[in-house]
Backbone bond lengths (Angstrom), bond angles and torsions (degrees), N, CA, C in turn:
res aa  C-N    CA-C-N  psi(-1)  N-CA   C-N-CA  omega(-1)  CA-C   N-CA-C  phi
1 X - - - 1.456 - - 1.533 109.10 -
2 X 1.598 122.90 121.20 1.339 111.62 167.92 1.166 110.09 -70.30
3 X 1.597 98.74 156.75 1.714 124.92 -173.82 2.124 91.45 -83.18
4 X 1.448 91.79 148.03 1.524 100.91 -172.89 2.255 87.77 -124.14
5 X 1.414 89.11 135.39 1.582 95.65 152.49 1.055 120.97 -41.04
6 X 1.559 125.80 129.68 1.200 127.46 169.41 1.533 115.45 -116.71
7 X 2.052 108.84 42.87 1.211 121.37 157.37 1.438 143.00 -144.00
8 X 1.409 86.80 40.38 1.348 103.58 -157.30 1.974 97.15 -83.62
9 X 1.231 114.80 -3.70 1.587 116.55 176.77 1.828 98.32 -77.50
10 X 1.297 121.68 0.96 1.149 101.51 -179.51 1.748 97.60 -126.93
11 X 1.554 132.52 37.75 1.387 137.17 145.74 1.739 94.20 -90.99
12 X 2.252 69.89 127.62 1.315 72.92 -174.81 1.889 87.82 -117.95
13 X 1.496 126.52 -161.11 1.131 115.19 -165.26 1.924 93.89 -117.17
14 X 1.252 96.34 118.51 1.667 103.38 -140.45 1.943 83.30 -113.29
15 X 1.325 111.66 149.12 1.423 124.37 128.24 1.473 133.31 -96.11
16 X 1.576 82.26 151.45 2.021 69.03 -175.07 1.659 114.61 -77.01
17 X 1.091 136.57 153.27 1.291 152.97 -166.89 1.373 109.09 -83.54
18 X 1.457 119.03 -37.61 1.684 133.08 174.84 1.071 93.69 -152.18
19 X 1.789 103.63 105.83 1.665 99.96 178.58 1.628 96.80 -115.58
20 X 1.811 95.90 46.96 1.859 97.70 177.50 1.566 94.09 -125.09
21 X 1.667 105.41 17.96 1.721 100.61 -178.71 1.474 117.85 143.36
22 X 1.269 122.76 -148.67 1.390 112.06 -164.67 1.967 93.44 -109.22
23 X 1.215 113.16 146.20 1.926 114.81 -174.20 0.866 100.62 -69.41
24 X 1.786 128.60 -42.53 1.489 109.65 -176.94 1.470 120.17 -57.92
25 X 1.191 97.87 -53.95 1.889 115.75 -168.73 1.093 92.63 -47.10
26 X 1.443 111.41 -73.52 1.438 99.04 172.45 1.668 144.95 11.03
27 X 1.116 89.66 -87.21 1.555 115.51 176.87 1.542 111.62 -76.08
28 X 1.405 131.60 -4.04 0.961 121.37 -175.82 1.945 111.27 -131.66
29 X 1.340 107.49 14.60 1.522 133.30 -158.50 1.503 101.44 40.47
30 X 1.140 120.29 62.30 1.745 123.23 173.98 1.614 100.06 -97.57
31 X 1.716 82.39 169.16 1.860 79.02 -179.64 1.813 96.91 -130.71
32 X 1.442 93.19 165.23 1.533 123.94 176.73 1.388 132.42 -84.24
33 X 1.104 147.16 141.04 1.292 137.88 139.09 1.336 124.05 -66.42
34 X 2.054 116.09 -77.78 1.004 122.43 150.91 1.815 105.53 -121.74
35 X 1.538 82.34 -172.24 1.632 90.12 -165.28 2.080 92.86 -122.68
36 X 1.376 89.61 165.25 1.682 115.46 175.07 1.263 122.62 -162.26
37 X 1.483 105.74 137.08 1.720 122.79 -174.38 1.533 105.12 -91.29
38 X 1.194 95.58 126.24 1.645 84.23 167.31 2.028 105.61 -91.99
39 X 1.366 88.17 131.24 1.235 104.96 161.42 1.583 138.62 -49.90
40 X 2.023 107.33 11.33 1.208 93.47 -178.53 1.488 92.49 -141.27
41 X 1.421 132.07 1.38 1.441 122.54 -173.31 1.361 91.01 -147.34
42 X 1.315 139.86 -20.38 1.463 122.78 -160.65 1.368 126.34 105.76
43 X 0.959 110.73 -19.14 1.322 112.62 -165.26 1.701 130.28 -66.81
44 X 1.021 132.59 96.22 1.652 127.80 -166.36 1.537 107.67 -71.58
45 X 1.323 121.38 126.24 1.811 113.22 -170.29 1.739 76.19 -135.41
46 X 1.372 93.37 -171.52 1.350 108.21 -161.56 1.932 104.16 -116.13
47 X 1.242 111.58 159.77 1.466 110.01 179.47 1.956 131.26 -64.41
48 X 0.903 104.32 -177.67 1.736 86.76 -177.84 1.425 104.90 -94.21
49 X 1.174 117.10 -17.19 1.761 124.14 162.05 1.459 118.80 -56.50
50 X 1.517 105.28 -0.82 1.486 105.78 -168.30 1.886 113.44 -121.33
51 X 1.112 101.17 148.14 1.717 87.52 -169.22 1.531 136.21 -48.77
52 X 2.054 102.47 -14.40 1.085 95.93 -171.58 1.284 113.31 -114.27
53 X 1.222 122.11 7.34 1.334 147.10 -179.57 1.858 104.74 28.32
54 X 1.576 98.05 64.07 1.435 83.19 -149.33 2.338 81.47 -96.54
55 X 1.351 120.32 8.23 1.450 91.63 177.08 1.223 112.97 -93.58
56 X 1.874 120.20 -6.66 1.573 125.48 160.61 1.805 97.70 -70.48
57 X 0.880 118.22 -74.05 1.463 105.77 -165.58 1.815 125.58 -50.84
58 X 1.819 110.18 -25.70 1.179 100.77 152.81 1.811 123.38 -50.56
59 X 1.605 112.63 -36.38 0.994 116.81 -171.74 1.441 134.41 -70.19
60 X 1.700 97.61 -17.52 1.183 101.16 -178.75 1.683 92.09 -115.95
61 X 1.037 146.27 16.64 1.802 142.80 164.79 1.812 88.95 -91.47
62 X 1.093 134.20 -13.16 1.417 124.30 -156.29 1.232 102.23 -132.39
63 X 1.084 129.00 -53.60 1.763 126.88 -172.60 1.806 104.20 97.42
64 X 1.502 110.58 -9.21 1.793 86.05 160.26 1.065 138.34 -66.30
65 X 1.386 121.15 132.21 1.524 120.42 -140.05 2.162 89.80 -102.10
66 X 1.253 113.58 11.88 1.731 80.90 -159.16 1.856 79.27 -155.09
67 X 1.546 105.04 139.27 1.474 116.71 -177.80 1.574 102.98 -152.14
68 X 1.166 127.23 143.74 1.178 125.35 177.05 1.840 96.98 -119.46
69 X 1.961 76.54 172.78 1.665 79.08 -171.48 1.784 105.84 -84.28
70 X 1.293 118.61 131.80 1.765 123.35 175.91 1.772 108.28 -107.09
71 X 1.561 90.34 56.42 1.725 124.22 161.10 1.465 120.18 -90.06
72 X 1.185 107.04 116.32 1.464 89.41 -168.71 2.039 107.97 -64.96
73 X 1.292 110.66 136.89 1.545 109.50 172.97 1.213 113.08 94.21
74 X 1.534 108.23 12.66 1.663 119.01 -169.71 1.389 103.65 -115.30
75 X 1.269 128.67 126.02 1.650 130.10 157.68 1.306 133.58 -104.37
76 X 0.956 121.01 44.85 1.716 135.07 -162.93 1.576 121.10 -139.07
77 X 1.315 103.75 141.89 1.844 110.04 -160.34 1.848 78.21 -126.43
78 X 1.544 67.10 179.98 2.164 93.85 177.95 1.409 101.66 -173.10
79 X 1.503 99.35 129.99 1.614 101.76 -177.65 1.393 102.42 -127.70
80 X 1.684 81.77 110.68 1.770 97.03 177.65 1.623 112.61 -44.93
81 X 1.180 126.02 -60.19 1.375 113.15 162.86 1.586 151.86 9.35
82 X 1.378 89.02 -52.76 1.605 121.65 -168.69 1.383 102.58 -147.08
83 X 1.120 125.43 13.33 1.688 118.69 163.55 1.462 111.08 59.69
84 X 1.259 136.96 23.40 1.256 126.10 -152.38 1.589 96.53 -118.56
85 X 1.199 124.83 136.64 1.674 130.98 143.80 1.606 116.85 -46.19
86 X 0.994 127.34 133.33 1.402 121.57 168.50 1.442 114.86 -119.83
87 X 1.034 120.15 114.57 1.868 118.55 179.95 1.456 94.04 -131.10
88 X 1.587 130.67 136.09 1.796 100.87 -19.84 1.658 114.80 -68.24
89 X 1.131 113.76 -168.93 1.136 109.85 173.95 1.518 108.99 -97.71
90 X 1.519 105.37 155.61 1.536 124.02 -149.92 1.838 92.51 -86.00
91 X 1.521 119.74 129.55 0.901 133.90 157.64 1.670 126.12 -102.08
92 X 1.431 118.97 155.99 1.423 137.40 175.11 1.323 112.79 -51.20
């Protein structure tokens, strides 16, 4: 039996906050690989392939457990939480 997220009560129906990139980089002229929304505040951080790995470290300063990828043509989440891939990715 696959294992199912057990946090999907906390996707909420989010905009992105900087949907021109990741907030840290942002603010600090850093750069990206790819980017991810977390599914519970908005927030666009950057991938772990990327120097600032800032959408794991949002994840662990915050405790939102669930981010999808904000790739264009991409449908897929991961909730640090539960370690799990999610395809598709979990909507509001």
């Amino acid at each position: 039996m696959a294992e199912r997220c057990t946090h999907l009560d906390q996707v909420r129906d989010v905009q992105p906050r900087t949907p021109e990139g990741c907030e840290e980089c942002l603010k600090t002229n850093g750069r990206w690989v790819h980017l991810r929304l977390c599914l519970t505040c908005g927030h666009v951080g950057c991938c772990d392939n990327s120097p600032g790995k800032h959408a794991t470290k949002h994840n662990h300063s915050t405790s939102h457990p669930i981010i999808r990828s904000f790739e264009p043509g991409e449908d897929w989440g991961w909730c640090y939480a539960d370690e799990l891939f999610i395809e598709p990715a979990p909507h509001a």
